[in-house]
C-alpha positions as CSV (number, residue, x, y, z in Angstrom):
1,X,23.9,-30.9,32.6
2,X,20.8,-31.1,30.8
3,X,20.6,-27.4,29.9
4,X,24.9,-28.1,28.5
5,X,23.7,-30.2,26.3
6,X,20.7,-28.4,25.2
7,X,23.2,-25.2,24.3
8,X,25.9,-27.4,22.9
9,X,22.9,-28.9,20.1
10,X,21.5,-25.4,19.8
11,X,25.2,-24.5,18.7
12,X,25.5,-27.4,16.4
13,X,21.9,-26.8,15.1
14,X,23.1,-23.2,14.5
15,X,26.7,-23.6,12.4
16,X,25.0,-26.6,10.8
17,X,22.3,-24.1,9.4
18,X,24.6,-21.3,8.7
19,X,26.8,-24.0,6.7
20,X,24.3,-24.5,4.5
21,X,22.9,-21.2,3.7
22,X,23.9,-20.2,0.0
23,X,27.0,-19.0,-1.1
24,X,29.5,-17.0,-3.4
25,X,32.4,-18.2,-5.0
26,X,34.2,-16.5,-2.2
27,X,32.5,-18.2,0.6
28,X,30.3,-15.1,1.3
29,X,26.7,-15.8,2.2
30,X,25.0,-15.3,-1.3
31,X,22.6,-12.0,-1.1
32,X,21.7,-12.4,-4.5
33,X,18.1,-12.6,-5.9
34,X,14.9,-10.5,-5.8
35,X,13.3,-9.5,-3.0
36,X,10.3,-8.1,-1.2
37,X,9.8,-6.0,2.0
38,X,6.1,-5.2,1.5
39,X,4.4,-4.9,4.8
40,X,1.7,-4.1,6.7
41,X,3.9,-3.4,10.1
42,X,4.4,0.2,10.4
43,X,7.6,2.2,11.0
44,X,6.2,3.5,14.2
45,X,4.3,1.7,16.8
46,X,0.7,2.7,17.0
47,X,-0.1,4.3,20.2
48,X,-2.8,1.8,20.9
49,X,-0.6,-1.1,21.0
50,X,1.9,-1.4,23.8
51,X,4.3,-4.4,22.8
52,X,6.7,-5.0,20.3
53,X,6.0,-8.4,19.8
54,X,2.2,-9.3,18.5
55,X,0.2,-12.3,19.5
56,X,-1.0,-14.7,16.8
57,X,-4.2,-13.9,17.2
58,X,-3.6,-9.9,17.1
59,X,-1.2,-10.4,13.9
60,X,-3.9,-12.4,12.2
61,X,-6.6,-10.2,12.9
62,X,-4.6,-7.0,11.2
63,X,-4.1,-9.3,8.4
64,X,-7.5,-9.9,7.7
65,X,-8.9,-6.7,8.4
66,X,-6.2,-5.6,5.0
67,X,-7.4,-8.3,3.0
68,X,-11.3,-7.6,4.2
69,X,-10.8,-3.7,3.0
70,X,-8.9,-5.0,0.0
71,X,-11.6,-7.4,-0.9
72,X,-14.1,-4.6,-0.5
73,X,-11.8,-2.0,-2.7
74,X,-12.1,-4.3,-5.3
75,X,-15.6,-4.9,-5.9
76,X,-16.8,-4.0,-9.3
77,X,-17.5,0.1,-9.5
78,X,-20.9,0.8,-10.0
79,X,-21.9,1.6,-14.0
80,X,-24.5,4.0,-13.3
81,X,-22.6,6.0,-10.9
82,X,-23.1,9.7,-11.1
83,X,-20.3,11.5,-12.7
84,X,-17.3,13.3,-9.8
85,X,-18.2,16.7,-9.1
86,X,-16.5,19.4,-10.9
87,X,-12.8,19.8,-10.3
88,X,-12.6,16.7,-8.4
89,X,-14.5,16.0,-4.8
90,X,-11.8,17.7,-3.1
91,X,-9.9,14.7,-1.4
92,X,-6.2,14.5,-1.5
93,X,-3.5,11.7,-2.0
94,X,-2.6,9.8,-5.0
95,X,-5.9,9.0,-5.5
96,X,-7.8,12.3,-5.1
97,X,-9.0,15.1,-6.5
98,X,-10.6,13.6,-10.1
99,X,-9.6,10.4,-9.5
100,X,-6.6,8.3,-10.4
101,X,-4.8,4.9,-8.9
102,X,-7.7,3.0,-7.1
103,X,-7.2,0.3,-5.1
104,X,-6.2,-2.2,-8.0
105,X,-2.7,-0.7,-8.5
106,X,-1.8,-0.5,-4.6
107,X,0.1,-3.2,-3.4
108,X,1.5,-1.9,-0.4
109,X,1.6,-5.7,1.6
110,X,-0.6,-7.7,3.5
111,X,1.5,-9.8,6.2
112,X,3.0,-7.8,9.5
113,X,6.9,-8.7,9.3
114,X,8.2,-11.5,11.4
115,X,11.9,-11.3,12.6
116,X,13.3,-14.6,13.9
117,X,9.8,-15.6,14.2
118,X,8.4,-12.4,15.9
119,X,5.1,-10.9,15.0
120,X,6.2,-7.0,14.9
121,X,4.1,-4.1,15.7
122,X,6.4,-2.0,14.4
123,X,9.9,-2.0,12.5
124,X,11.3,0.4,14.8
125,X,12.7,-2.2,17.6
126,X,14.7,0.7,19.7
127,X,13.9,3.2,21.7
128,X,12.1,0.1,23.1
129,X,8.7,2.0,22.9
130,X,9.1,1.8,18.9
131,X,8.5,5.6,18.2
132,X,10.6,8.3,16.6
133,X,12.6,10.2,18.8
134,X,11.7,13.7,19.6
135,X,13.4,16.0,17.4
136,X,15.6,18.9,17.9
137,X,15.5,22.1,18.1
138,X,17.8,22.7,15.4
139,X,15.3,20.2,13.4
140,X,12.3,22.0,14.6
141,X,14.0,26.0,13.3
142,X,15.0,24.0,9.9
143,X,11.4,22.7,9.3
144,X,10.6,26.5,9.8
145,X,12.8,28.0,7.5
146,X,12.1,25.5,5.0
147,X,8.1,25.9,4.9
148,X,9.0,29.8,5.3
149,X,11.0,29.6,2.2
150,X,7.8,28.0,0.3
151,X,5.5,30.4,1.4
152,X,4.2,32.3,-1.4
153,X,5.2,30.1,-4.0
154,X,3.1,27.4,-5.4
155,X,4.4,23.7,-6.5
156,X,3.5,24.2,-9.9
157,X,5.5,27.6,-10.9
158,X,8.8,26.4,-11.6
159,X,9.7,22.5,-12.8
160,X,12.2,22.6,-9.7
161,X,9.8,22.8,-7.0
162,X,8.5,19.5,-7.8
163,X,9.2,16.3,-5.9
164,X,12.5,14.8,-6.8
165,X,10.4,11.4,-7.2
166,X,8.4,12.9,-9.5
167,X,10.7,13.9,-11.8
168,X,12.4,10.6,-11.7
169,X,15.6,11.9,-10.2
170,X,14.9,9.5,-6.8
171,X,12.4,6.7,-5.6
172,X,8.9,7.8,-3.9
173,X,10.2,5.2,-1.2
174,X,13.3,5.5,1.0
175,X,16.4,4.4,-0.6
176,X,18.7,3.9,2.5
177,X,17.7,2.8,4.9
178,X,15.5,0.7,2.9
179,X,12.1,0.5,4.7
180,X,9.0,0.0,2.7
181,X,7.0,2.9,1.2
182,X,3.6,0.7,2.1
183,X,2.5,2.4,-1.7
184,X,3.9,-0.2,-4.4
185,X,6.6,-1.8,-5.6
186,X,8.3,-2.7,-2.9
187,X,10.6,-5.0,-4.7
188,X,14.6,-4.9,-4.9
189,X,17.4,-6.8,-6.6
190,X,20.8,-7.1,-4.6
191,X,23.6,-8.1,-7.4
192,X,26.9,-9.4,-5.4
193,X,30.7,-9.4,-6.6
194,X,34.0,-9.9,-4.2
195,X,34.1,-5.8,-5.1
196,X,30.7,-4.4,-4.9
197,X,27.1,-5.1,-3.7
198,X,24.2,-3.3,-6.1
199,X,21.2,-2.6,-4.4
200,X,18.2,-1.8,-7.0
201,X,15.0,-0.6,-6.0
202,X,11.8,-1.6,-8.6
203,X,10.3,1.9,-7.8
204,X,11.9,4.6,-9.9
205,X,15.1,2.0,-10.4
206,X,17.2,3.3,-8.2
207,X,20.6,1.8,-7.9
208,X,22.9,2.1,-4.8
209,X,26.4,0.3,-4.9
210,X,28.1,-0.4,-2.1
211,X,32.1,-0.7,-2.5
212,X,33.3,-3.5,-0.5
213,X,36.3,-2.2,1.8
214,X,37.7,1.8,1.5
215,X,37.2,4.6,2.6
216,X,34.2,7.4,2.1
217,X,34.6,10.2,-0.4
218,X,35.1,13.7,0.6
219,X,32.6,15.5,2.5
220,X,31.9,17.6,-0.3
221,X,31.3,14.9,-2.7
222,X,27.4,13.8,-1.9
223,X,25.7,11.5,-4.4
224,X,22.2,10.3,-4.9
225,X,21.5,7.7,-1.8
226,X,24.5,8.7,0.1
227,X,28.0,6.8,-0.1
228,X,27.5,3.8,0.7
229,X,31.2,0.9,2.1
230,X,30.3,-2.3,2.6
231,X,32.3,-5.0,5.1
232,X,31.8,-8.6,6.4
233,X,31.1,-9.3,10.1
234,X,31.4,-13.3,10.2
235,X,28.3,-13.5,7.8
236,X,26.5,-10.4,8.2
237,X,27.2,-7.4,5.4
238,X,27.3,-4.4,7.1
239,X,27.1,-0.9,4.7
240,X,28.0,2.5,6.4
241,X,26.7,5.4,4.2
242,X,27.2,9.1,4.4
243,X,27.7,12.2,2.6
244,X,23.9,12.1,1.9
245,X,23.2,15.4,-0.4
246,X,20.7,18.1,1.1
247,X,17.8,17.8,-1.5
248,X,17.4,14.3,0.0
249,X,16.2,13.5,3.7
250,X,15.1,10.6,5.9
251,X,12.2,11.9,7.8
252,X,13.3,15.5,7.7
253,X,16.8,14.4,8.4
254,X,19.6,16.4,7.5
255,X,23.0,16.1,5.3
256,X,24.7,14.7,8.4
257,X,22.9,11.6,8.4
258,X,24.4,8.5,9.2
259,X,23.0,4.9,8.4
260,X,24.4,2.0,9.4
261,X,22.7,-0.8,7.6
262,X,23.2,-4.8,8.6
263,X,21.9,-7.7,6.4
264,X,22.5,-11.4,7.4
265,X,20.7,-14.0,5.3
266,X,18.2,-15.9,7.8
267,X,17.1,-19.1,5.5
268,X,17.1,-20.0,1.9
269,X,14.2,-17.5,1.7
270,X,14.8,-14.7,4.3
271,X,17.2,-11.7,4.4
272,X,16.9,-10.3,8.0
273,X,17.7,-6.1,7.9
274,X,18.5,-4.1,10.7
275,X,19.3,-0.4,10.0
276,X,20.6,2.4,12.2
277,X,19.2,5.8,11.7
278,X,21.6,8.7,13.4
279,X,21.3,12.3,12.7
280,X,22.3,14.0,15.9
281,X,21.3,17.3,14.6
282,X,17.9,16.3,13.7
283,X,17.0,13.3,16.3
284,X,17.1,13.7,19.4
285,X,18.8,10.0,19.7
286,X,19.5,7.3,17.3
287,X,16.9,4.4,16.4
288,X,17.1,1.1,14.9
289,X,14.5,-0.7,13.1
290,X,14.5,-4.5,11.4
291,X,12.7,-5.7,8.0
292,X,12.3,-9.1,6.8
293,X,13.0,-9.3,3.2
294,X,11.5,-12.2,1.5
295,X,12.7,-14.0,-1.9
296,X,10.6,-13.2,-4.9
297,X,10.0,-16.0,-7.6
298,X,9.5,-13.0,-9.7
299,X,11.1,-10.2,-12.2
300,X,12.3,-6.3,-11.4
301,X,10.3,-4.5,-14.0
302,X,11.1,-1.4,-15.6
303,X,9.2,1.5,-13.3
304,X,8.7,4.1,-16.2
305,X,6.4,7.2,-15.1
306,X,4.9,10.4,-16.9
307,X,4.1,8.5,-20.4
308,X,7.8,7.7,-21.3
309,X,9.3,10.5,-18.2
310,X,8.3,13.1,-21.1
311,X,5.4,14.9,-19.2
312,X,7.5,17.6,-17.4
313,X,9.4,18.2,-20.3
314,X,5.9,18.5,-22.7
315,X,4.6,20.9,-19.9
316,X,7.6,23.2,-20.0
317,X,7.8,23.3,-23.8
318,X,3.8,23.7,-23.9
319,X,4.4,26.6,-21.2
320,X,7.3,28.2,-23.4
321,X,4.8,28.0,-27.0
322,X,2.0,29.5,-24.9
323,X,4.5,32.7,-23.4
324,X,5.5,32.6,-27.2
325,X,1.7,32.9,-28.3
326,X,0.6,35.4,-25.7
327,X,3.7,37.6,-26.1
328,X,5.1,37.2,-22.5
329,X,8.0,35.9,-21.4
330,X,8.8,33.9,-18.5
331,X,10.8,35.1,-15.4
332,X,14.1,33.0,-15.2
């Protein structure tokens, strides 16, 4: 009797709580608002750690050991350092070579992420051991061909062998699903209407919108992000997407990925996200992962890179004066 009663208040406790989450116009849990999903829990579960689920004591001490080694980043440099070698000293990375971002512009999170209060290990909840699953073989011959294709060619000789982040075409950081880049910003805005969801990522200001209800486009038709229909389970939002195009990959995935993403509003401050990842021609199975997103009592700034985006377009027209000066002409 006593463990009814105990389920029938949990209930109550329960609808009571979901009753008074925020809402739309339409009775929709309201999504709106800025958000974070900075963290230091990684996608994958480090082999040294065997559960998914972290003690107080074990989340605490990763946090510390962040702030410790960002507390020691941040110490004032040295004046009367000796200048960097020549050409750089060789590391690599975003902060390498000659230099360039040190620690002060990193903000890549300093909490683990809790889920229904559950210190994780890792954001990847199944396969239960929290790890990628093996790839496939077709995976494995495409990653082949791929770094066969580059061979011979370096990153610099044509503007299209550059990164797609870096020329400002897509985010440095996943876009869907929307796991954290563990770089900086890690901020996004979710705008909400009876129609649509937007969904706009601070780094490179991506926007994805979700339509509300319908139907995919054709397979032929693949945008930036994927296509991306939205529907209501009781008070969860739930966004298929597909049709992703093949310049643009999730962990090596291919154009038949398939992300099924789920975002149910946990408290006044707390989006909980669960995302699906399945690619049966890349992964060997599917896996899921859940992020906490936590409200931000801040703004979505502008993310403008390469003074202005110009720099890719000053290096091509520099490249063209200088072919023009020399007398040579480059190869189309």
């Amino acid at each position: 009797m006593k463990i009814l009663l105990a389920l029938i208040v949990a209930a109550l406790g329960a609808s009571a709580a979901a009753q008074q989450l925020p809402r739309t116009p339409d009775g929709k849990p309201d999504l709106q608002g800025i958000w974070t999903n900075a963290t230091i829990t990684p996608l994958e579960r480090p082999q040294n750690i065997k559960n998914l689920v972290l003690s107080e004591e074990e989340a605490a001490r990763m946090e510390k050991a962040v702030v410790d080694r960002r507390d020691r980043l941040n110490e004032p440099s040295d004046p009367n350092r000796p200048a960097p070698p020549q050409g750089g000293d060789g590391s690599t990375g975003a902060a390498g070579n000659v230099g360039g971002y040190n620690n002060f512009w990193l903000d890549p999170g300093e909490r683990v992420a809790v889920v229904d209060g559950q210190r994780r290990s890792s954001l990847i909840i199944d396969p239960p051991d929290g790890r990628l699953p093996a790839l496939t073989a077709e995976a494995r011959t495409r990653q082949q061909a791929r770094a066969k294709a580059a061979m011979g060619r370096g990153q610099y000789d044509h503007p299209e062998y550059r990164p797609l982040a870096e020329r400002c075409l897509l985010s440095f950081g996943p876009t869907t699903p929307l796991v954290p880049n563990y770089f900086y910003n890690n901020n996004l805005q979710i705008v909400q209407t009876p129609d649509h969801v937007m969904i706009l990522m601070e780094m490179v200001h991506d926007a994805r919108i979700v339509r509300i209800g319908g139907k995919h486009l054709p397979k032929h038709i693949r945008p930036w992000m994927g296509d991306s229909i939205g529907h209501w389970e009781g008070d969860t939002l739930v966004v298929d997407t597909t049709n992703f195009p093949p310049q643009q990959n999730f962990r090596g995935s291919s154009e038949n990925l398939h992300v099924v993403e789920r975002f149910r509003r946990a408290d006044a401050t707390t989006i909980n996200y669960r995302f699906t990842v399945d690619d049966p021609t890349t992964f060997s199975a599917p896996f899921t992962g859940e992020i906490p997103f936590r409200a931000m009592n801040e703004l979505i700034y502008e993310y403008a890179c390469h003074e202005g985006n110009y720099a890719l377009a000053n290096v091509l027209s520099g490249a063209r004066n200088e072919e023009k000066r020399l007398g040579t002409k480059q190869e189309k």
